[in-house]
C-alpha positions in Angstrom: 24.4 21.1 88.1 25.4 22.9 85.4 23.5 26.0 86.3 25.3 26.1 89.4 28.6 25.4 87.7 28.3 28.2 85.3 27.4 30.9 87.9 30.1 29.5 90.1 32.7 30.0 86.9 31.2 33.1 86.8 31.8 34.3 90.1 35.3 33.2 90.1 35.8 35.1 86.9 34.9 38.2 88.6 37.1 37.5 91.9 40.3 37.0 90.0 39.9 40.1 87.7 39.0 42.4 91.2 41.5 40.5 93.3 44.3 40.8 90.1 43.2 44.9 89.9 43.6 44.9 93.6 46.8 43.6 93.5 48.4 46.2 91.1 46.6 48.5 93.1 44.3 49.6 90.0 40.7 50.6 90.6 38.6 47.9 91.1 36.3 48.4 88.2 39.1 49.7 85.6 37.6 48.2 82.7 34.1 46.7 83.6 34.1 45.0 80.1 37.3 42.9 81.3 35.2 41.7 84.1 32.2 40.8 81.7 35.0 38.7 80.1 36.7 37.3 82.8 33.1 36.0 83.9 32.3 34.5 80.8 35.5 32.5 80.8 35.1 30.9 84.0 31.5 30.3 83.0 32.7 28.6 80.2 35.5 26.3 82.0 32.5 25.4 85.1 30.8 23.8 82.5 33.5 22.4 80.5 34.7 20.6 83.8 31.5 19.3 84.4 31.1 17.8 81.0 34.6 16.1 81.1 33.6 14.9 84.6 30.5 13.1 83.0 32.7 11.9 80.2 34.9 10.5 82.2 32.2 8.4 84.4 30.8 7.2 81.2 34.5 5.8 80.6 34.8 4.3 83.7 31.7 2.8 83.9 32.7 0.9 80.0 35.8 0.4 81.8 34.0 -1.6 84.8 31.7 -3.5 82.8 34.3 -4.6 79.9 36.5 -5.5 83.0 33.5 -7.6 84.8 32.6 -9.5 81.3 36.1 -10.2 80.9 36.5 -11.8 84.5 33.1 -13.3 84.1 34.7 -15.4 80.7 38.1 -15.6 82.2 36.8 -17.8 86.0 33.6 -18.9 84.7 35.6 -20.8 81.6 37.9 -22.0 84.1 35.4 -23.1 86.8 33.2 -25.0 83.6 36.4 -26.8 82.7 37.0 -28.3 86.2 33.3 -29.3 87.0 33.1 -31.9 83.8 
């Protein structure tokens, strides 16, 4: 996944310098090194978003279980107390 996030980054890199050249109606391939640059940015944020995206699932998923442990307690304590 990150592979594919990376080259996808990539790709989008390149499209906005060519489409932002285009634009200003510069030549594609004004400065190739920009591209190179461009490229490695979005590279760089794919994979960031897919890092944060597996933070965020570990979070939720400590979020879940703290949330089930705490209604466990919360209607099994009350359930005990009625039964005796």
């Amino acid at each position: 996944m990150v592979t594919t996030a990376g080259l996808l980054g990539a790709g989008m890199g390149l499209f906005v310098q060519l489409y932002s050249n285009g634009v200003r109606k510069l030549p594609l391939m004004r400065h190739p090194w920009e591209h190179v640059l461009a490229m490695g940015l979005g590279s760089a944020f794919g994979n960031a978003v897919v890092k944060w995206e597996d933070h965020l699932q570990v979070q939720l998923d400590k979020l879940i279980e703290d949330a089930k442990t705490s209604n466990n307690k919360r209607y099994l304590g009350t359930m005990r107390a009625v039964e005796d």
